[in-house]
Structure formats: C-alpha cells, structure tokens
C-alpha positions as a Markdown table, in Angstrom:
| # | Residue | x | y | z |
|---|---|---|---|---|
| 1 | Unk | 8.0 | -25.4 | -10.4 |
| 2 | Unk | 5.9 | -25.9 | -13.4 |
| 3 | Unk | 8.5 | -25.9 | -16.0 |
| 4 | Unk | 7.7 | -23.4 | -18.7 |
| 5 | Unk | 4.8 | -21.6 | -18.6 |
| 6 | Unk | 3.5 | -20.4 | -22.0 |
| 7 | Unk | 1.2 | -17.0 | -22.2 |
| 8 | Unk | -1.3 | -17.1 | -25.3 |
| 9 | Unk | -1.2 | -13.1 | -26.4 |
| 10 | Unk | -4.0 | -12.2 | -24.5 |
| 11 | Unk | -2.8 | -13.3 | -21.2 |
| 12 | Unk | 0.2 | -11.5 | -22.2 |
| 13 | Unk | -1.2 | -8.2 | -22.5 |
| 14 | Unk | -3.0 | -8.6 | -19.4 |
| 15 | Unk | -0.1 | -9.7 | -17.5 |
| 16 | Unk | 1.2 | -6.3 | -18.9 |
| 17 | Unk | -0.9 | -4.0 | -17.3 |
| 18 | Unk | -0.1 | -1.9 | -14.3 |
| 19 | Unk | -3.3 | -3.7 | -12.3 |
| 20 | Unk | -1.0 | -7.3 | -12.7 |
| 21 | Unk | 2.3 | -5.8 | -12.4 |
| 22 | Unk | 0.9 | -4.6 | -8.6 |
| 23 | Unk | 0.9 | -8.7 | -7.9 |
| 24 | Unk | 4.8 | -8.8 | -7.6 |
| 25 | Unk | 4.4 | -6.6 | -4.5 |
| 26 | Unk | 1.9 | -8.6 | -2.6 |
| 27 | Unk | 3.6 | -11.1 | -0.8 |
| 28 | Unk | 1.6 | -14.6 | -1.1 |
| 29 | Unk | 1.7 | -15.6 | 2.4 |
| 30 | Unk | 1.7 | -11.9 | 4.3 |
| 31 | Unk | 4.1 | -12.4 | 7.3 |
| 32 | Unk | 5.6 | -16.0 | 7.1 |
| 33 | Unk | 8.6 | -14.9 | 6.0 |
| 34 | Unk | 8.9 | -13.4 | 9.4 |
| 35 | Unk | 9.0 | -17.2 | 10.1 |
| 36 | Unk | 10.5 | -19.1 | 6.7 |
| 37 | Unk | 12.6 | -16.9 | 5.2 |
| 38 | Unk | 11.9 | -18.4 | 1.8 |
| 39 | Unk | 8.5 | -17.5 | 1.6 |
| 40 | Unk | 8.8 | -13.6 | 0.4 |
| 41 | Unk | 6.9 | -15.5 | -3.3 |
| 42 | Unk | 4.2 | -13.0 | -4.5 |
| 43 | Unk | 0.8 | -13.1 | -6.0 |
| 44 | Unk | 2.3 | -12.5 | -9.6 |
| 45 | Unk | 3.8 | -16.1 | -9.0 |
| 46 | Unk | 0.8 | -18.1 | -8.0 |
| 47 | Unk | -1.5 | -16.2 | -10.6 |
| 48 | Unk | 0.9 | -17.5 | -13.6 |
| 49 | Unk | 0.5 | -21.4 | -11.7 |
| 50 | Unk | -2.9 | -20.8 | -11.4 |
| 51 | Unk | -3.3 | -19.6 | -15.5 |
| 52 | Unk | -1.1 | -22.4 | -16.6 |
| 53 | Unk | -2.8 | -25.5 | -14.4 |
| 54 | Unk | -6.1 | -24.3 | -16.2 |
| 55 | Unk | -5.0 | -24.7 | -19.4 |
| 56 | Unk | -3.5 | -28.0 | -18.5 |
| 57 | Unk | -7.1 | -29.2 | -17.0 |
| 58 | Unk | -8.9 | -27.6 | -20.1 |
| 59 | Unk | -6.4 | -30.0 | -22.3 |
| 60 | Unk | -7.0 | -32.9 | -20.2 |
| 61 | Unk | -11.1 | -32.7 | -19.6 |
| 62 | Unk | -10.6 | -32.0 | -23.7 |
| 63 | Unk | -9.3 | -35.0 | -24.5 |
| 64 | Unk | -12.2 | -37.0 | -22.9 |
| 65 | Unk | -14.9 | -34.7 | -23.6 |
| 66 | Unk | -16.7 | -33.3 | -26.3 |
| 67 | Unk | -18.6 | -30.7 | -24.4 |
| 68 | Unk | -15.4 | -29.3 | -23.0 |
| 69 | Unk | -13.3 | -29.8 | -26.7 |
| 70 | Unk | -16.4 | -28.4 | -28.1 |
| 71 | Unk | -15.8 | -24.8 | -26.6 |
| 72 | Unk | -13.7 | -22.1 | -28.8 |
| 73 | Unk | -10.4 | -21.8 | -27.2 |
| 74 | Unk | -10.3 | -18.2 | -28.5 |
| 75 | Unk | -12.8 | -17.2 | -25.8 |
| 76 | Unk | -12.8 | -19.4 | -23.3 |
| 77 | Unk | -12.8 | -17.0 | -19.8 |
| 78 | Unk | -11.5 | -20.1 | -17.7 |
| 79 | Unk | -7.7 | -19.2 | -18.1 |
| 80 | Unk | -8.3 | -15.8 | -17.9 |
| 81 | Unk | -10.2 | -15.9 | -15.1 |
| 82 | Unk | -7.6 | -17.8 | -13.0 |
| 83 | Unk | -4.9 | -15.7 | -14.1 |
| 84 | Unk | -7.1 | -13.4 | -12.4 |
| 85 | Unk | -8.4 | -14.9 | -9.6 |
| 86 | Unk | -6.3 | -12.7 | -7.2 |
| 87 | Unk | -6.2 | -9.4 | -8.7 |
| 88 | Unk | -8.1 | -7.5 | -6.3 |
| 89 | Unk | -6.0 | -8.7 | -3.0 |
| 90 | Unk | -5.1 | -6.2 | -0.3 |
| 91 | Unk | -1.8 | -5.5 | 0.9 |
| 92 | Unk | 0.0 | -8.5 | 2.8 |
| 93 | Unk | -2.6 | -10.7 | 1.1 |
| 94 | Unk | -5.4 | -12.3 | 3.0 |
| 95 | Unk | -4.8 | -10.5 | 6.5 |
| 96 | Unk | -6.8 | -7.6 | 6.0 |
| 97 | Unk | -9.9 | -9.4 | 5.2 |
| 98 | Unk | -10.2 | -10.6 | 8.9 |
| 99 | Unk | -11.3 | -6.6 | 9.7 |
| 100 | Unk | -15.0 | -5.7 | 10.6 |
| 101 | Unk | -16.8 | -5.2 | 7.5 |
| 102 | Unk | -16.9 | -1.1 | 8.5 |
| 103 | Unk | -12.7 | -1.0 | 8.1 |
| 104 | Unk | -12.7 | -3.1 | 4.7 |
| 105 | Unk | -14.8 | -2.1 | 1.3 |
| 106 | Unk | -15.4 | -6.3 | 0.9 |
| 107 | Unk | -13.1 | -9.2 | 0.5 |
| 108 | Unk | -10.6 | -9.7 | -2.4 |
| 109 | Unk | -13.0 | -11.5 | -4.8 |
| 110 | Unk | -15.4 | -8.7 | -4.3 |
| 111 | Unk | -13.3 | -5.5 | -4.6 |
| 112 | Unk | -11.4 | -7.3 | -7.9 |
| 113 | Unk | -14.1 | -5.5 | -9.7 |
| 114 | Unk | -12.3 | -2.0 | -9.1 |
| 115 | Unk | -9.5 | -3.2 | -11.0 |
| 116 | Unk | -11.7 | -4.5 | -13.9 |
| 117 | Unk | -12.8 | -0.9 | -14.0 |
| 118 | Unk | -8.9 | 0.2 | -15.2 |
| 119 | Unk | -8.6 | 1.4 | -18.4 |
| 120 | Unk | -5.2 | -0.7 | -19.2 |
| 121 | Unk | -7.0 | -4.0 | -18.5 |
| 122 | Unk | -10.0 | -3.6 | -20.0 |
| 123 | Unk | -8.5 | -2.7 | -23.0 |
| 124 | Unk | -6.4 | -6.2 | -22.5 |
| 125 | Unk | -9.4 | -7.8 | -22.5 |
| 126 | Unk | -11.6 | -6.7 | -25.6 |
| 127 | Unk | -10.1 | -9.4 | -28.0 |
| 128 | Unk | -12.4 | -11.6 | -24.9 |
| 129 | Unk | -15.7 | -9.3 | -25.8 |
| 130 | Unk | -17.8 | -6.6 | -24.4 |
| 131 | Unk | -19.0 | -8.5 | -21.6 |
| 132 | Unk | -15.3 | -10.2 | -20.5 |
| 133 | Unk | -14.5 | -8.0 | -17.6 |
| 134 | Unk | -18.4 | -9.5 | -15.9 |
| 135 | Unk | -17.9 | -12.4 | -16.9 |
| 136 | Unk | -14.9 | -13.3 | -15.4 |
| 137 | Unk | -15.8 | -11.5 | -12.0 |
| 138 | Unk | -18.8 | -14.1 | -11.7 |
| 139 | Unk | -16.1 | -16.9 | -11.9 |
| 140 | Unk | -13.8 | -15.7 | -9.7 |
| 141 | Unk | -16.5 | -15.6 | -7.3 |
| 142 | Unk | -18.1 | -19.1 | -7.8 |
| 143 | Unk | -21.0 | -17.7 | -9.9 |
| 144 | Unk | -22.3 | -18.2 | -13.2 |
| 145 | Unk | -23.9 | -20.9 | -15.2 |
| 146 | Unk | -20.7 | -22.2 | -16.4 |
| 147 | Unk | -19.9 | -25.8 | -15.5 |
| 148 | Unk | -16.5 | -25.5 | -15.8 |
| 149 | Unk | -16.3 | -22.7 | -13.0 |
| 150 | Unk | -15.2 | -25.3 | -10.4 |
| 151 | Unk | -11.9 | -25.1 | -12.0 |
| 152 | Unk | -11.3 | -21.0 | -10.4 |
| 153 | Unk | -13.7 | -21.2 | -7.2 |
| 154 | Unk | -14.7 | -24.6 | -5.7 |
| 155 | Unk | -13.8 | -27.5 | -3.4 |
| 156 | Unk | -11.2 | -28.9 | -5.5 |
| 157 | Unk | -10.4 | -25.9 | -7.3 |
| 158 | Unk | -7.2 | -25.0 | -9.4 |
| 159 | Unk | -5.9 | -22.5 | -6.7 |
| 160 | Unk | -5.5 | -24.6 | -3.8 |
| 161 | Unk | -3.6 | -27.0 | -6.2 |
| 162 | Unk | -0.7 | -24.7 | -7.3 |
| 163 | Unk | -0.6 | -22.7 | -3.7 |
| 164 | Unk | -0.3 | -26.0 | -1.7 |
| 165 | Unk | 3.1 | -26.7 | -3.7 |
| 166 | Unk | 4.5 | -23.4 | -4.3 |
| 167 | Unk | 4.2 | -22.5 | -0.8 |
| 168 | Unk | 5.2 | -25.7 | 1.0 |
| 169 | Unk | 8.2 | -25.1 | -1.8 |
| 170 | Unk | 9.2 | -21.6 | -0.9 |
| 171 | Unk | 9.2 | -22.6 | 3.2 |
| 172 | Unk | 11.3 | -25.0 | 2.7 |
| 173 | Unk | 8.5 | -27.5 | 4.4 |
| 174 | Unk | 7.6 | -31.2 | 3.3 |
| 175 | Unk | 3.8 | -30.7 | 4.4 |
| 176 | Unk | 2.3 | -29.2 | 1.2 |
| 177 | Unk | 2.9 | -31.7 | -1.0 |
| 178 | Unk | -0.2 | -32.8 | -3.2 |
| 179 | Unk | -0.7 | -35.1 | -6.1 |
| 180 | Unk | -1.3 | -32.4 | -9.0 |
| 181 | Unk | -0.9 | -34.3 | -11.7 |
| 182 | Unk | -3.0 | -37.4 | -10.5 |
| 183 | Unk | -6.4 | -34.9 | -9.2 |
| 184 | Unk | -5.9 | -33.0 | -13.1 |
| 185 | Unk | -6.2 | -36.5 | -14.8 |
| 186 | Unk | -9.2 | -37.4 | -12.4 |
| 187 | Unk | -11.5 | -34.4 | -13.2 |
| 188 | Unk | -14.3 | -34.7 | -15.2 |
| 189 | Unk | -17.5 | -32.7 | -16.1 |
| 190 | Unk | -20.6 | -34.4 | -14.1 |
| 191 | Unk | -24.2 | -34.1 | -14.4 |
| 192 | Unk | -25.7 | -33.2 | -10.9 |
| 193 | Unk | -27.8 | -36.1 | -9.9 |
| 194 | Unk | -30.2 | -33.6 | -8.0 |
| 195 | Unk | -30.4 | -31.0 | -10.9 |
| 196 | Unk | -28.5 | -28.0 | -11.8 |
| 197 | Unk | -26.6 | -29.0 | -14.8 |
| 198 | Unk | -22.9 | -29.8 | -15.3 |
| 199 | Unk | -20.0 | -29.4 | -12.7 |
| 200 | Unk | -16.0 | -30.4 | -12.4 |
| 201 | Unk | -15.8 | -33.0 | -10.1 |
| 202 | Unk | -13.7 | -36.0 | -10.2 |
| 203 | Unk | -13.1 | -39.9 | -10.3 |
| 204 | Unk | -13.0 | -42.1 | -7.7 |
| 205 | Unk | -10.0 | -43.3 | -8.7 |
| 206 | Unk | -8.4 | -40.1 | -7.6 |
| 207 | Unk | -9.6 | -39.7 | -4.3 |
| 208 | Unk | -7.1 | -41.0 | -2.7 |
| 209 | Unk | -5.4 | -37.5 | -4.0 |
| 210 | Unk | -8.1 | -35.9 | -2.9 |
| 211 | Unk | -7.3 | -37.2 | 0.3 |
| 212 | Unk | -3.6 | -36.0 | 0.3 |
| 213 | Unk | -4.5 | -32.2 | -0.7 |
| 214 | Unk | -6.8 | -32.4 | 2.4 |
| 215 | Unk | -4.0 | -33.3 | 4.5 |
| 216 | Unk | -1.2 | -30.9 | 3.2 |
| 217 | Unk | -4.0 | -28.1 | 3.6 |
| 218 | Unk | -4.3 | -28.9 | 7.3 |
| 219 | Unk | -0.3 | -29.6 | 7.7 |
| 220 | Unk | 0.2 | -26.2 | 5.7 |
| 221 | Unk | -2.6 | -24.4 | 8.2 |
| 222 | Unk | -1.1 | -25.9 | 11.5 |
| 223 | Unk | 2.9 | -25.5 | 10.4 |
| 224 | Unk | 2.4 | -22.4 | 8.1 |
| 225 | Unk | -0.3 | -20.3 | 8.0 |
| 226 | Unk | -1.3 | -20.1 | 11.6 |
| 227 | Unk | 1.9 | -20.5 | 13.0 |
| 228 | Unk | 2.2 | -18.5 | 16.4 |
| 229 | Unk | 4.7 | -15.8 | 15.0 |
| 230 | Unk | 3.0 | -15.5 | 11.7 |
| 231 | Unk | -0.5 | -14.7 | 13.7 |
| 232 | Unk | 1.0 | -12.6 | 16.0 |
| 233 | Unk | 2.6 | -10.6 | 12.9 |
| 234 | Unk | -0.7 | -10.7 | 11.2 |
| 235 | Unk | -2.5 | -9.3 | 14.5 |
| 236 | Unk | -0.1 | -6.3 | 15.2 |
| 237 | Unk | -0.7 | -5.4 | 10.8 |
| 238 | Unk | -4.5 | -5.9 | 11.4 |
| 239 | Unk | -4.5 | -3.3 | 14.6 |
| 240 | Unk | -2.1 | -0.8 | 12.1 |
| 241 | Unk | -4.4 | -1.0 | 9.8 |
| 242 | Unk | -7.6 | -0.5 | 12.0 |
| 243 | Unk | -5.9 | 2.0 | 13.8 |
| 244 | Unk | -5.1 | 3.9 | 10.9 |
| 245 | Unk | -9.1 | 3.7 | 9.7 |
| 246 | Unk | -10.0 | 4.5 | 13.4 |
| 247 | Unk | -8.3 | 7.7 | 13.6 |
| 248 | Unk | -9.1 | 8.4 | 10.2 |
| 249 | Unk | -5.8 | 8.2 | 8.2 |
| 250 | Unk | -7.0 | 6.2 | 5.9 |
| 251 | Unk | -10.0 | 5.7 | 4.1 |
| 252 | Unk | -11.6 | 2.2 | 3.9 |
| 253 | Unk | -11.4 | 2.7 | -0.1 |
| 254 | Unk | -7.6 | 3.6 | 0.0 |
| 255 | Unk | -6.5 | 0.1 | 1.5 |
| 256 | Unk | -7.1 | -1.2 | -2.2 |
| 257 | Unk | -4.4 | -0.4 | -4.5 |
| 258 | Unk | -1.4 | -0.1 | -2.2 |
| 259 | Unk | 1.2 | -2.8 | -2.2 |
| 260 | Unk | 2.6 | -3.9 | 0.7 |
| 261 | Unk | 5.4 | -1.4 | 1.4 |
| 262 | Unk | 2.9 | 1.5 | -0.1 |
| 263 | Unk | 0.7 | 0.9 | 2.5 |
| 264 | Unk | 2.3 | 0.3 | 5.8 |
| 265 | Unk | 4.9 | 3.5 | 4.3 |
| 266 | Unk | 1.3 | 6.0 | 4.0 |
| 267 | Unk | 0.4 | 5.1 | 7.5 |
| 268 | Unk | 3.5 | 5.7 | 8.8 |
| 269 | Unk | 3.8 | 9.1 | 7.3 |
| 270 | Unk | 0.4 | 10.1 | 8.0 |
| 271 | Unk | 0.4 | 8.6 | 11.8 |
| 272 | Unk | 3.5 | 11.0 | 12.6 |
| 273 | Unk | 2.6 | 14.0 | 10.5 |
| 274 | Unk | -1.2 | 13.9 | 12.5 |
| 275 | Unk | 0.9 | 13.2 | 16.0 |
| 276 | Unk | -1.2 | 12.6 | 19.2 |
| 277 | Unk | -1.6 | 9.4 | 19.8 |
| 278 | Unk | -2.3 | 8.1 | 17.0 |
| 279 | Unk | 1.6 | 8.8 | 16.2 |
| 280 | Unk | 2.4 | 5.7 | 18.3 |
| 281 | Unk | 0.9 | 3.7 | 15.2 |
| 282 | Unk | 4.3 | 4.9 | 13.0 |
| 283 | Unk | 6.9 | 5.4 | 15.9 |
| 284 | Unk | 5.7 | 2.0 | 18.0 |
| 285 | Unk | 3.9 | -0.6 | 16.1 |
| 286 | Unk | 5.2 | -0.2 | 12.3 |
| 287 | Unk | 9.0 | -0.6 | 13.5 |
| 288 | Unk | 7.7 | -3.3 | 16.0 |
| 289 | Unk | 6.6 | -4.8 | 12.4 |
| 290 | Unk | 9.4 | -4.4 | 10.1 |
| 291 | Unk | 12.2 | -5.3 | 12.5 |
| 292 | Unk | 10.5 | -8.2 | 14.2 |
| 293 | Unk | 9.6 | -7.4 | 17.6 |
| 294 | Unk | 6.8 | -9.2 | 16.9 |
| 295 | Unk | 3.8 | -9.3 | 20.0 |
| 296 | Unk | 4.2 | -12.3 | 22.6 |
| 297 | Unk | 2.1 | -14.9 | 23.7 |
| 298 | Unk | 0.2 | -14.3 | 27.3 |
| 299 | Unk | -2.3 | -16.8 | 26.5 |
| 300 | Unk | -2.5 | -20.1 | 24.5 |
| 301 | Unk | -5.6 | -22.4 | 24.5 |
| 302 | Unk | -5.6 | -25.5 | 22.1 |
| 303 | Unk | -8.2 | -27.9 | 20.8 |
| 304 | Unk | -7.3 | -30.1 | 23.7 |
| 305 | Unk | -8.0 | -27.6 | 26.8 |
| 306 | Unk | -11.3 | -25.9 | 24.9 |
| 307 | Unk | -13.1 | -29.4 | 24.7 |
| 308 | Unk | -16.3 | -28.7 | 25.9 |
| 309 | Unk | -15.8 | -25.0 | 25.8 |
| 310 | Unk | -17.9 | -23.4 | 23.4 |
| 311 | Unk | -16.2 | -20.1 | 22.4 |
| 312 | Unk | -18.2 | -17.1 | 21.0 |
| 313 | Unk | -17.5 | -16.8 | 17.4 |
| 314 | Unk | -17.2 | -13.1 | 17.6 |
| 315 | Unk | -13.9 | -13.6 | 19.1 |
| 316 | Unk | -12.5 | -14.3 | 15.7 |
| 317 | Unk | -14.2 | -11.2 | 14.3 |
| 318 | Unk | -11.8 | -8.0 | 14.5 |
| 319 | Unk | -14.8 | -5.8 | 15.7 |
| 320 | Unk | -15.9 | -3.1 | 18.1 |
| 321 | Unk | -17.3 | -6.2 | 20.9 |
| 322 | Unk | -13.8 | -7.9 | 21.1 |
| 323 | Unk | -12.1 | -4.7 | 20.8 |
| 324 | Unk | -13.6 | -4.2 | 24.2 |
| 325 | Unk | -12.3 | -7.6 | 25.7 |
| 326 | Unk | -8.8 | -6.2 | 23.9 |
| 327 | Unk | -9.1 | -3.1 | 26.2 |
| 328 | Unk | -10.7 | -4.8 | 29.3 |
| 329 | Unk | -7.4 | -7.0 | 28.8 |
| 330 | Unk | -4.8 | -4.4 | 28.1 |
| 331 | Unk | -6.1 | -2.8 | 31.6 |
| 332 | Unk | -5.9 | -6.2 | 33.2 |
| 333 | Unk | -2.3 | -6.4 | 32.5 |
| 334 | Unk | -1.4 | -3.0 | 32.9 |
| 335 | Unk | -0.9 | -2.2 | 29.0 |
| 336 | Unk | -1.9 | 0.4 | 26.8 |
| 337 | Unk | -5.0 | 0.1 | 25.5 |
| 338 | Unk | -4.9 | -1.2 | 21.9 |
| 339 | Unk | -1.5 | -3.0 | 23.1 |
| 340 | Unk | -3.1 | -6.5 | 23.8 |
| 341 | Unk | -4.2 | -8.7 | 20.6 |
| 342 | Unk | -7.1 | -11.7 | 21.0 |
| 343 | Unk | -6.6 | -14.0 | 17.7 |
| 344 | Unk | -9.0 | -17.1 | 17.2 |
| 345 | Unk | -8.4 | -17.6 | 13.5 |
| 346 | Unk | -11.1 | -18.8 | 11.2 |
| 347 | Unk | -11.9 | -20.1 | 8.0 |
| 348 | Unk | -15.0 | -21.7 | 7.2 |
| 349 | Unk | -14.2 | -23.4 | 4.0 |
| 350 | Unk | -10.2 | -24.3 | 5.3 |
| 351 | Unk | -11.2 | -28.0 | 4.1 |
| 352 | Unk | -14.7 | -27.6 | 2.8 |
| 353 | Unk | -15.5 | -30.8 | 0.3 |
| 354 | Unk | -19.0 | -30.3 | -1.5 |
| 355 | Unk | -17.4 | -32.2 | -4.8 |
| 356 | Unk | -19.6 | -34.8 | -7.7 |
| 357 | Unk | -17.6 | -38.3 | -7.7 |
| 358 | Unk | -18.2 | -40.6 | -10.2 |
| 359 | Unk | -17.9 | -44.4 | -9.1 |
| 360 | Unk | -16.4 | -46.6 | -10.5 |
| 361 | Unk | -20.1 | -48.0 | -10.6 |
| 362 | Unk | -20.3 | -45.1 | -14.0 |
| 363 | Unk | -23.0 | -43.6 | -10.5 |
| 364 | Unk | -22.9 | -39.6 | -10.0 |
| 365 | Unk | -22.6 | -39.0 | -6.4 |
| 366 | Unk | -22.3 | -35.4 | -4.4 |
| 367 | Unk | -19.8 | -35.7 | -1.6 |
| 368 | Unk | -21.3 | -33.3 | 1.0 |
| 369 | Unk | -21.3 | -33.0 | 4.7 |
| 370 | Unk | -21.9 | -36.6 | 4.9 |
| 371 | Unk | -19.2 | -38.3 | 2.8 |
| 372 | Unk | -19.8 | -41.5 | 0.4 |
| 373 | Unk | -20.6 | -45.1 | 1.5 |
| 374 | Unk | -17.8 | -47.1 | 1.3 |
| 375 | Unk | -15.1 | -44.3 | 1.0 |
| 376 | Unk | -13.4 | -42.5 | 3.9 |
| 377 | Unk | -15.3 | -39.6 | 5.4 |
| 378 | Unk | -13.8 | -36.5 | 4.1 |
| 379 | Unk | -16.0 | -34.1 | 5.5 |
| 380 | Unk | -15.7 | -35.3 | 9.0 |
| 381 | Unk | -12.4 | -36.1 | 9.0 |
| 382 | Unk | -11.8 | -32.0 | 7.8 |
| 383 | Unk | -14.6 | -30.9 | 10.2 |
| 384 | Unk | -12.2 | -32.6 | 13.0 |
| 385 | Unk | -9.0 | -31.2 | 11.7 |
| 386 | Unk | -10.0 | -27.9 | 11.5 |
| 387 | Unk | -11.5 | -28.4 | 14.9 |
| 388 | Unk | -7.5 | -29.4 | 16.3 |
| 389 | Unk | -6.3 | -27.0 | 13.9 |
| 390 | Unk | -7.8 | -23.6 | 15.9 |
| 391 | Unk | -5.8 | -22.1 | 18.6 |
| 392 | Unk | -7.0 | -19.2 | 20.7 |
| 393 | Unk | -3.8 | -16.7 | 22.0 |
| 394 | Unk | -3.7 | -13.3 | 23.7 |
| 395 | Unk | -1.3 | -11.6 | 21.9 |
| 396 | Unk | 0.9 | -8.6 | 24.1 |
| 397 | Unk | 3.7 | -6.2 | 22.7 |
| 398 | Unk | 5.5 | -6.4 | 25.9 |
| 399 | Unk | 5.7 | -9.3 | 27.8 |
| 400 | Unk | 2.9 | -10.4 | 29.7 |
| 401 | Unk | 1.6 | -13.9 | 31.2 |
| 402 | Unk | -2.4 | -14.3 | 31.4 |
| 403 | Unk | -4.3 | -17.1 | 33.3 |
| 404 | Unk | -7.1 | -18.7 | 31.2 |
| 405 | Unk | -9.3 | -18.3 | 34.3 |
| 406 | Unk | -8.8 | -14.2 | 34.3 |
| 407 | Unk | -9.4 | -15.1 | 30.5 |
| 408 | Unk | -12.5 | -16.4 | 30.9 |
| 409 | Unk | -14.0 | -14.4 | 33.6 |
| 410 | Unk | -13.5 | -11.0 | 31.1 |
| 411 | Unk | -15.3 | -13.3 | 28.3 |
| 412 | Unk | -18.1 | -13.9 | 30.7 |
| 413 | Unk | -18.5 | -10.3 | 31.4 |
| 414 | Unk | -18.4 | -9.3 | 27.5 |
C-alpha cells in the first residue's frame, strides 16, 4: 500500500522483539471480518504505515524548515514513537476499552507503559537514550513539549491517515479514501497565536483534504466500524470478557498481553474447568462468537427517531447501572439474564478538529469548535455527523423483537 517500507536499525530491532511480534495477532479492526472478510489486517500492519508516513512528514516539514531539519535524525522519538503508537492494545483491539474502568487496568495508550517495562524492548531502545522508553509514552499520549507531537496523537495525526486507507483497502470499501499525500505536503510547524509554542498544523491550501479525511472517517464509522453485525460481535466479546472478570476468571491485569486467540482460548478453559454458570461463558457465548451466531437486533433507534430525545450517556458505558437495564431487559423478554446487550457506541473525538491553519493571508489561526471565517465549518459539520452517525440497538442471542415504548419506560425507571 505504501510501496517499500524501509526500517532504519533501530526500528528493526524493535520490531524484533517479542512485545511487537504480539501485533500480528491483534486484528486491526476486532470483528469486521465477521462482516468483510478482507479485513483480518493486524496491528503489526498499521504500526509499520504509521512508522513510515512519519518519516515521510519528517522529510517533507525538513525540507521547508529549519527547526524541523535542524533536529538529529539519530534521536529523533517521532518515528519511533509511531511505530509504537499501538503497542499496548488489548485483544480484538479497541473493543475492550468500552468496559467500566473496574474490568480494564486503562486504555491502550495508558497500559503501553507495561510493555516499555520488557526487558527485549528496552534494550531496543538504548541506542534512543536512558530516558527513550518516557519519552516516547508522553507522545503516544499527546503530551510533552515537543511540537512535533501532533504527528503521533492529534486532530490530524499520522494514524488516522494510514488506518483510513488500509482499512477501507482490506474491506474491500470505496469510503476510506483520503488524500495522503496532499495533507503530508500541507503540514507545517505553526506558532500558536494564543501562546504555547510550536504545533503541526497545516495549510489552507490543503483543507480541502482535510475535508475528505473527515468524510471517509464518518463513511468508515457508519459502513465499517459500527456496522450492526460488527457491534453486535463487539457486544457479545465485551460481555465474555466482563463475565470472565465478574466471576473472577480473569484478572483485570491479565487482559493485557494475550492476543486474540490467547484470550478468548483462557476464558474458555477456565469458564468450563470452574462450571456453574459461569461455564455458559465457554459452552454458549464463545462458540456463539467464533462460528457467527452473532446476537440479533430487538431494538434499533437512529438519529432520526431520537430527535429530541436526550439519551443518558451512561447507556454507552459498559457498567453496573446499564447492566441493570440489560437484566430488567433480559426478564422483559423472557431471556437469561446477561443474554440481552444495550450498545450506544461512542467516541468523543470520532471527528474532533482542534488544528493551527495558516492562511494564505501568512495569519496563524486555531480551528476549534467554531471553525474559520470564510472556510467551511468543520467542527459543526463533524459535531452533526457524529450526531447521524450513533445508533442505539438492543442486542439479543435468541431472537427477540422489543418496542421502543417498553424501551423507554425501563430507561425511565433506571
């Protein structure tokens, strides 16, 4: 996808360790290849798109500018950090990180630091200096003084650039399609006209590219990522998973490290061997999983139908209060309790755009919440298509139909 794809020799020795290796079984996209067959690409993948795009944008802002041709490519954490912007991700990727805070040790970016804390990679990363392995956890996390940390966490950062087109590629879908090249000649290292030093943002001239990756991300979210059977795949693996840390078969701290198969394979043996009910996790829901008997829909409410409707936010929270409503369902419909699935996916920062433009004027301008005179408004444009893009289903592992009145008169009561 990127043509070759050169490693310098200390992205090769990381790339070596057992900590990367672990990225070839994490599938990038969880369950959609329950949907698109194609998409069984892996975290390994993106990380090596991710590595090379930097160095491509560290050449290009180079070229322009001093300050960024200035720094000495022998230490320069950028690449390294965006080859390593994903080591710490669960199993089945991003799914996991949807569980109450109690069931998950902290989100990907957070429990990366583990991994920094192996022997083999640290020991990659001393030609980088003492300091390396905390340095390069600040930028994966959007922190730091650097003004070139954009480039690994940030509106317009390198990662939604190279997963956009690898996976609208592996899908086999036309929506993901984004202007790489045209947004990597556009950035360029701003002063902040309100304070706070240097940033990445980018031309006005490339906006209009700007535009289209905002686009593809809300195609890619609508057709892809929250497709129906790829939620209700992701909902049946989230209540595995809780289950499994409910009855206390799994320790919070042992979901990191597994791949994908390692972990769904413990739980399986450990749900059986402990019987009771929690043995249905293993014998029902895993198989349910693996051979695609996947839960159904009882309820669907779109954009269109919740105008007006303010829904509690805690319904796209996988905690104890809508675990309740789960139950207070399940009984409704004469299920099991565990057996009926609310999902109201969420993600704050789907199309978030806090980005420095420079005009053509040569003016430094922040588009935030309220856009730029004279250009299209981004940020209410993706405020409104993440608004369309939200769809609240009850999910049910044997078929069920629910009425959104019965729906809403449980909500009330919760």
């Amino acid at each position: 996808m990127w043509n070759t794809i050169r490693l310098d020799p200390v992205a090769i020795r990381i790339v070596d360790t057992p900590a990367f290796q672990r990225l070839r079984y994490i599938r990038q996209l969880g369950f959609a290849h329950l949907v698109y067959p194609g998409a069984t690409h892996t975290r390994f993948d993106h990380a090596l798109g991710v590595y090379h795009l930097a160095r491509t944008a560290l050449r290009i802002l180079g070229e322009t500018d001093e300050r960024v041709r200035a720094r000495d490519a022998e230490t320069d954490l950028i690449p390294y950090a965006a080859l390593l912007h994903d080591i710490g991700h669960y199993a089945f990727s991003h799914a996991l990180e949807e569980l109450e805070s109690d069931r998950l040790p902290g989100d990907h970016e957070a429990v990366s630091a583990r991994f920094f804390q192996s022997e083999e990679l640290r020991e990659a990363m001393s030609p980088l200096g003492d300091d390396a392995a905390a340095r390069i956890h600040e930028l994966i996390q959007g922190r730091g003084g650097d003004p070139l940390r954009g480039l690994v966490s940030g509106s317009l950062d390198l990662d939604k650039m190279e997963y956009l087109r690898r996976d609208a590629r592996f899908c086999g879908v036309p929506y993901g399609e984004v202007d790489v090249d045209r947004l990597l000649q556009g950035l360029v290292v701003l002063e902040a006209p309100e304070g706070g030093g240097l940033e990445v943002g980018v031309h006005e001239k490339a906006v209009s590219a700007l535009e289209s990756l905002l686009f593809a991300k809300y195609q890619m979210f609508r057709n892809v990522y929250w497709h129906h059977a790829v939620r209700a795949a992701t909902a049946l693996y989230k209540r595995i998973v809780e289950e499994a840390v409910r009855w206390e078969l799994m320790d919070p701290g042992e979901l990191v490290g597994p791949t994908d198969e390692e972990l769904l394979g413990e739980i399986r043996r450990r749900s059986e061997a402990t019987g009771g009910e929690a043995a249905r996790i293993g014998r029902r829901w895993i198989p349910s999983l693996r051979n695609r008997r996947l839960p159904k829909r009882a309820l669907e409410i779109g954009a269109a139908e919740m105008e007006g409707v303010q829904l509690p936010e805690w319904l796209s929270r996988q905690g104890s209060r809508r675990r309740t409503l789960e139950d207070a369902l399940a009984d409704q419909l004469a299920l099991p309790p565990g057996e009926v699935m609310v999902d109201y996916p969420s993600k704050r920062r789907m199309l978030d755009l806090d980005l420095l433009v420079l005009r053509r004027s040569g003016r430094v301008e922040r588009m935030g919440e309220h856009g730029l005179r004279g250009l299209i408004d981004l940020p209410l444009v993706a405020r409104e298509l993440y608004r369309t893009t939200r769809v609240l289903r009850v999910f049910t592992l044997e078929r069920r139909s629910l009425a959104t009145e019965t729906f809403m008169a449980l909500l009330d009561e919760e």
